[in-house]
C-alpha positions, 0 to 999 in steps of 0.5 A: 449212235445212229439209228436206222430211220428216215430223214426229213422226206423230200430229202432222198427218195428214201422209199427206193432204198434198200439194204442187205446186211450178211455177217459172215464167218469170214467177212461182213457185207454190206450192201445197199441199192435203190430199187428204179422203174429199170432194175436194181442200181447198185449205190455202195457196197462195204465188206470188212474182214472180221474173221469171227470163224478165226476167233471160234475156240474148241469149245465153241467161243467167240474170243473177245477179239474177234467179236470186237473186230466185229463191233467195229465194222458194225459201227461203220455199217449203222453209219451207212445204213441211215435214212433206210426205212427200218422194213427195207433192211434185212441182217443175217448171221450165218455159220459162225454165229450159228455155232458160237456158244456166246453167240448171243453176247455178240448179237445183243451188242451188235443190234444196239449199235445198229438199231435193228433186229439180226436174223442168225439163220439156219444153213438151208435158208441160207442156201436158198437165199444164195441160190435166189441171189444167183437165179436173179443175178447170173445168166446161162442155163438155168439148171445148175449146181450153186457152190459157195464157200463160205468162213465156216460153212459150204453150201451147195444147191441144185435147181433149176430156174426159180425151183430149188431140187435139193441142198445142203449147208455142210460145216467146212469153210476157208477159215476153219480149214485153215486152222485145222489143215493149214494151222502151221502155215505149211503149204504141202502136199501133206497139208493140202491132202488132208484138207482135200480128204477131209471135204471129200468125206463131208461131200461124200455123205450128201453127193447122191441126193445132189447128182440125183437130179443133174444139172447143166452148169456149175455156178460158184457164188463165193470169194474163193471163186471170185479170187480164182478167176481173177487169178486165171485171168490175170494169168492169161487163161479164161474164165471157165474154172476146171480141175486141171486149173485148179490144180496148177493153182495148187500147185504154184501154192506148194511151190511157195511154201509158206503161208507168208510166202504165198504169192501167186499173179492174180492173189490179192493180199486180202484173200491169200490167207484164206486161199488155199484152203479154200482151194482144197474144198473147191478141189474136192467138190470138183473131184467128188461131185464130176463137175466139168467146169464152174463160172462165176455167179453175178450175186449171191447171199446179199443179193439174194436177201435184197431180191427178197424184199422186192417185188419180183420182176415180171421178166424172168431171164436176167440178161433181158432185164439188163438188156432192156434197163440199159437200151431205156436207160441210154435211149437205144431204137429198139426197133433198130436193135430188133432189126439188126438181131434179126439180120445177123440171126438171118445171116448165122442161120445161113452160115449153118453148113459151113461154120458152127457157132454154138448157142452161146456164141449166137445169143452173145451176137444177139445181145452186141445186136440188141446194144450196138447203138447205145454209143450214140447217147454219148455221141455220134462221133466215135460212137463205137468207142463210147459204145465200148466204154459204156459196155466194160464200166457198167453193172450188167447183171447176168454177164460175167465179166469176160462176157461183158469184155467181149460184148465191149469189143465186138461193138468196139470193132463194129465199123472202121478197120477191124482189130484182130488182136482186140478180139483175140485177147477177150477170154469169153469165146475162143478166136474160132467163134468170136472173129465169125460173129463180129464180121457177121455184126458189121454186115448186119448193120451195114444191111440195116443203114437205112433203118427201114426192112423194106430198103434190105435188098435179097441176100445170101452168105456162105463161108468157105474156110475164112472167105464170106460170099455175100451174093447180091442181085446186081439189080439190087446193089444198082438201086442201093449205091450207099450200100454197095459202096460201103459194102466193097469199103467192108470187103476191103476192110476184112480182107485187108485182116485175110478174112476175105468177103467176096460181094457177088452180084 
């Protein structure tokens, strides 16, 4: 058996390394990273599906089956968690184990095949560690709601930044919903109804205390969530989970019938079984609590107990902190960033009266601006296409996956002819937002080309309908040739896409 020390040092930088260990009700999670001068990196991830809630009698007991799937997967993760320093590797059990009368047989045997002490914690710590996961880890408003629906177990918190208003564990999970609401693999509108009303009742005794203080945004942190934007996605929609799609979810699901039949463009057959049920809580929190729209978290549990471990980072805006880890990581002049940022900002402020770009559509600009360069590290030529390359495979805590898509393709679309349709298909900003903001990127930077403020010459832009004006004093584009004659190139370029740019001297 393998026990969690360190090897010889000189070896591996082991005090660098870290661990997180979530036995869940529904699945077991491993996650491993190496703390760095940047940030966080991420150096494997493992999750099994033990299903212990599954194994969870009437009277309380673990079967031996569920505990020994459990074992298993341990033994699998104690192979993993070799080299770690004992003091940087943190385990927890949640609800299933919390509920189990054998409990702790189960944990007795689990921490002699790992060698190390597992923590089974109540359901508040661990909603604080979930909200902590997200508030390190996911971007937006800092005032939100955190949903995560777990195997037995949903915990639900309000806060905002780094300060938690209220929070509740509640005992209703995909696994136990399942085998009470979906124990004959029925996929009804019978079924569903029960589900719904019975999470409707557990929400009901504590959704006062969590409305009382309000919040911004609505974050959910669970495989349940993760599952439905894939889905959503996959499915041609965006990424902002509602009701009514949740609903039409719902019903595709009763469409199929049965359990076995469940086959919905997006389900991984990992999840399908847990699926619906899921679904029905999720259902009824949306229902119960108002809440307008919900987006994936970055993090959550895991991420939460590796945060705990660390040293908390002075920066507290997490898209800043990966902002600033990548412009380090791939050299990006960052006083050509700031200077491109502050030219586009110059330009949308401009643009105030004719288009209205929202303040999520602006700070999406800025950060393209801040990381428009990072292609260069690859190389010059094409640089965009490496740029875009970078953007869509690298972890950026605090960007969802459509934002990070969106970012990829403004810089992918940075110079050269302009690709309408590219823009177009991201699912992070409707057309009306995205196209304005990657025409005011290529003149930003056009305006900077000499990496020098005082080489920008005086300019103005105001939009009418899809037509720029960029007025330039004729004097001034005499003194700038490169400029004007890449600016014409420019107007040839999106009008060439009937989104006109008229250069006025």
């Amino acid at each position: 058996m393998l026990e969690a020390k360190s090897p010889e040092k000189g070896l591996i930088s082991e005090s660098s390394l870290y661990a997180a260990v979530d036995l869940g009700s529904n699945s077991f999670h491993l996650l491993v990273i190496r703390n760095t001068d940047s940030g966080i990196q991420v150096l494997d991830r493992l999750k099994k599906k033990v299903r212990l809630a599954a194994g969870l009698s009437d009277s309380g007991y673990l079967s031996e089956e569920s505990m020994e799937r459990g074992w298993q997967c341990l033994a699998q993760f104690a192979e993993r968690l070799y080299g770690i320093p004992p003091e940087h590797i943190r385990i927890v059990a949640t609800a299933a184990l919390r509920a189990a009368q054998n409990a702790q047989r189960f944990i007795s045997i689990a921490q002699t095949i790992l060698n190390l002490p597992i923590d089974v914690i109540h359901g508040e710590e661990e909603a604080k560690l979930i909200y902590q996961g997200v508030n390190y880890t996911t971007g937006g408003n800092p005032s939100r709601l955190v949903v995560d629906i777990g195997g037995a177990s949903t915990e639900l918190i309000v806060g905002n930044g780094d300060t938690i208003n209220s929070l509740v564990s509640l005992p209703m999970g995909c696994v136990t919903w399942l085998e009470r609401y979906f124990a004959d693999r029925s996929l009804n509108v019978k079924n569903f109804h029960q589900a719904e009303t019975a999470a409707r009742e557990q929400l009901a005794l504590v959704a006062h205390g969590l409305t009382l203080y309000g919040w911004k945004a609505c974050v959910g942190a669970s495989g349940t969530i993760q599952a439905l934007q894939e889905i959503m996605l996959a499915q041609g929609m965006d990424e902002a989970i509602t009701l009514d799609k949740l609903l039409q979810l719902k019903a595709q699901a009763i469409q199929c019938g049965k359990l076995e039949e469940l086959e919905i463009e997006g389900l991984t057959l990992e999840r399908a079984l847990v699926f619906p049920s899921g679904l029905a809580i999720l259902i009824a929190i949306f229902d119960t609590l108002k809440v307008d729209g919900m987006a994936l978290s970055g993090g959550a549990l895991r991420e939460g107990l590796v945060y705990d471990m660390l040293p908390r980072p002075s920066d507290r805006s997490v898209r800043q902190r990966t902002v600033r880890a990548l412009q380090a990581l791939y050299r990006i002049d960052l006083l050509q960033a700031d200077l491109v940022s502050q030219q586009a900002g110059r330009l949308c402020s401009q643009l105030e009266n004719d288009i209205t770009l929202n303040s999520d559509t602006r700070e999406l600009l800025f950060w393209a601006c801040q990381l428009h360069e990072i292609g260069l590290s690859i190389a010059f030529k094409d640089a965009n296409r490496h740029a875009a390359y970078l953007l869509n495979h690298i972890d950026a805590p605090g960007f969802t996956p459509s934002q990070k898509r969106l970012l990829a393709t403004l810089l992918l679309n940075q110079t050269h002819a302009l690709n309408i349709q590219e823009l177009t298909q991201q699912n992070a900003l409707e057309s009306h937002q995205v196209i304005p903001i990657a025409r005011l990127l290529r003149i930003a930077i056009l305006l900077c080309r000499t990496r020098h403020p005082d080489a920008i010459p005086p300019f103005s832009l105001s939009a009418s309908n899809e037509t720029f004006q960029l007025k330039i004093d004729a004097l001034e584009l005499k003194k700038h040739p490169l400029l004007a004659d890449a600016l014409h190139q420019e107007s040839r370029w999106q009008t060439n896409c009937r989104l006109p740019l008229n250069i006025q001297s």
